[in-house]
LOZASE-271974 format. One record per residue (C-alpha): x, y, z; residue number from 0; residue in one letter. Coordinates in nm, 4 decimals. Layout:
N
       east      north         up   seq   type
          X          Y          Z   NUM      A
...
END
This chain:
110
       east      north         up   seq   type
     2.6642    -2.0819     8.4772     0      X
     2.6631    -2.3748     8.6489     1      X
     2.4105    -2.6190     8.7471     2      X
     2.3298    -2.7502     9.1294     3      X
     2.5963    -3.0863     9.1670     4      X
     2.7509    -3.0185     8.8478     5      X
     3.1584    -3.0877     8.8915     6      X
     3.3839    -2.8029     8.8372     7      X
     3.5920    -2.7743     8.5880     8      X
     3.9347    -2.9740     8.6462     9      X
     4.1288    -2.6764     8.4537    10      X
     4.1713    -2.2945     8.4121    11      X
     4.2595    -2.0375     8.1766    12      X
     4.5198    -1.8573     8.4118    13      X
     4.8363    -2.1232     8.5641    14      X
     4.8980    -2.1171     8.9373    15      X
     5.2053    -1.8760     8.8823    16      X
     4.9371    -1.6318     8.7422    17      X
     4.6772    -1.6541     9.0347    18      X
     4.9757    -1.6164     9.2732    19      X
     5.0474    -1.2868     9.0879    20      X
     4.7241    -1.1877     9.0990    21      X
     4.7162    -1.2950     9.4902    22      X
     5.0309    -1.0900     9.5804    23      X
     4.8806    -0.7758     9.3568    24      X
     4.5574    -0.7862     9.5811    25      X
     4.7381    -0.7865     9.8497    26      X
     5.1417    -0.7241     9.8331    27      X
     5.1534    -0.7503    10.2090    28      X
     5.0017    -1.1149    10.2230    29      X
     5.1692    -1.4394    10.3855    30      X
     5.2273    -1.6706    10.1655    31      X
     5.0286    -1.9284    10.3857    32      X
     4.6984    -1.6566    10.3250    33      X
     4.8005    -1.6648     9.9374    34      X
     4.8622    -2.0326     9.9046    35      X
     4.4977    -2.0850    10.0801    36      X
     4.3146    -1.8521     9.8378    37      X
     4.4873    -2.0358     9.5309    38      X
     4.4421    -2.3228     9.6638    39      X
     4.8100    -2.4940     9.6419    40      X
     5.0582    -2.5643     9.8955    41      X
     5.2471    -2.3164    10.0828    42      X
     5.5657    -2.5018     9.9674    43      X
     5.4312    -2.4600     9.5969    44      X
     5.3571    -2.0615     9.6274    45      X
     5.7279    -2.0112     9.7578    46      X
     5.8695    -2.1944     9.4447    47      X
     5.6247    -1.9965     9.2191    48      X
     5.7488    -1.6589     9.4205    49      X
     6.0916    -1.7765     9.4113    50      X
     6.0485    -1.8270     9.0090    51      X
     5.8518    -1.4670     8.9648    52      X
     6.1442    -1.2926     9.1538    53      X
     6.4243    -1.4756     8.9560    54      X
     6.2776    -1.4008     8.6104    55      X
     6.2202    -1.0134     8.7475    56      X
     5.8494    -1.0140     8.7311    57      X
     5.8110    -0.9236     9.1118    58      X
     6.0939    -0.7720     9.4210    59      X
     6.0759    -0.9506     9.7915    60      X
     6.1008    -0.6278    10.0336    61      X
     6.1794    -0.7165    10.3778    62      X
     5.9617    -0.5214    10.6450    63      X
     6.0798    -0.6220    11.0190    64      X
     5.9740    -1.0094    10.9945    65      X
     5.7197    -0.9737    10.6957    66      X
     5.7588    -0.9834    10.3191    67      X
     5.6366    -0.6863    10.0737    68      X
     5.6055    -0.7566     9.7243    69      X
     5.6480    -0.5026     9.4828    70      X
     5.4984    -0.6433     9.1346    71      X
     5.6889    -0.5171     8.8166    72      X
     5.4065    -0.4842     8.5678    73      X
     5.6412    -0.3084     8.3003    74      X
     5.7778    -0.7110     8.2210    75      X
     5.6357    -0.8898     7.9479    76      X
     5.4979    -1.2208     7.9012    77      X
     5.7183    -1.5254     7.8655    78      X
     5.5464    -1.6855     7.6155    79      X
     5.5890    -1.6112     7.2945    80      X
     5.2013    -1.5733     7.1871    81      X
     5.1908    -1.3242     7.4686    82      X
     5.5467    -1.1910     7.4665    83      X
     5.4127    -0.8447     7.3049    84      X
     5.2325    -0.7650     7.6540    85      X
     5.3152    -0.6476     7.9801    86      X
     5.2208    -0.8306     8.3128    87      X
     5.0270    -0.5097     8.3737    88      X
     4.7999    -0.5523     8.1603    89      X
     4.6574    -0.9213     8.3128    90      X
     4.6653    -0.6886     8.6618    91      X
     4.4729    -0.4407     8.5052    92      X
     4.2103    -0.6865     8.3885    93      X
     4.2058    -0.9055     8.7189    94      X
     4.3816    -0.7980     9.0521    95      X
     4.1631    -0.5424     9.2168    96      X
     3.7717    -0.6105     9.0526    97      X
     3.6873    -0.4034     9.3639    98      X
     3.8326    -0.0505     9.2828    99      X
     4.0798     0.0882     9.0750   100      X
     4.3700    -0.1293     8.9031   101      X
     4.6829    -0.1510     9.1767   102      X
     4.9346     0.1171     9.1114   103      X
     4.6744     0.3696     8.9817   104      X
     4.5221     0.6867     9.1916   105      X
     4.1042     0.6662     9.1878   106      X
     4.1315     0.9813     9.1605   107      X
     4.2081     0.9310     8.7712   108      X
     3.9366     0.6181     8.6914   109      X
END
C-alpha cells in the first residue's frame, strides 16, 4: 500500500507486450488508440507490440467493416524459457476480466 506523495514504482512485473494482451483480452474489439491510453504507451508502440503478438501466433487481426477484432490464442505458450511450460491462457485467466468470468469461458460454469 502506498503512502500519500510516495512515487510509484518506475517498473512492473508484467512488460508492455503483456498489458497489451491483457488490454485486447478485456476488450478484443478495442482501438488501439483506447488500448495504448490504458497502458499508457504510444499508439505507434501498441501497433508494433500487436504486430509482434500476431507474427509469433499469440493473437489473429479479424477485419470487421473498418474495425479490428482480435481473437487471442491462449493455447500458445510462453516465450521464455522459465515460462515456456505455460500457456498464455493461463496469465488471462489470472488477469484479463477481474470483473466476471475468465474471457472464453461461459458463467454459467464458474
Amino acid at each position: 500500500m502506498s503512502s500519500p506523495g510516495r512515487r510509484l514504482p518506475e517498473w512492473t512485473f508484467l512488460t508492455n507486450h503483456g498489458h497489451v494482451l491483457l488490454a485486447l483480452a478485456r476488450d478484443p474489439q478495442a482501438r488501439l488508440r483506447d488500448v495504448a491510453t490504458r497502458v499508457g504507451i504510444t499508439e505507434r508502440s501498441v501497433q508494433a507490440i500487436v504486430a509482434d503478438l500476431e507474427d509469433e501466433g499469440y493473437l489473429t487481426r479479424i477485419r470487421v467493416g473498418r474495425r479490428n477484432v482480435y481473437q487471442l490464442h491462449p493455447h500458445r505458450r510462453f516465450r521464455h524459457p522459465a515460462e515456456a511450460r505455460h500457456r498464455i491462457g493461463e496469465l488471462l485467466a489470472l488477469f484479463a476480466d477481474h470483473d466476471g468470468p475468465a474471457p472464453g469461458t461461459d458463467p454459467d460454469d464458474a
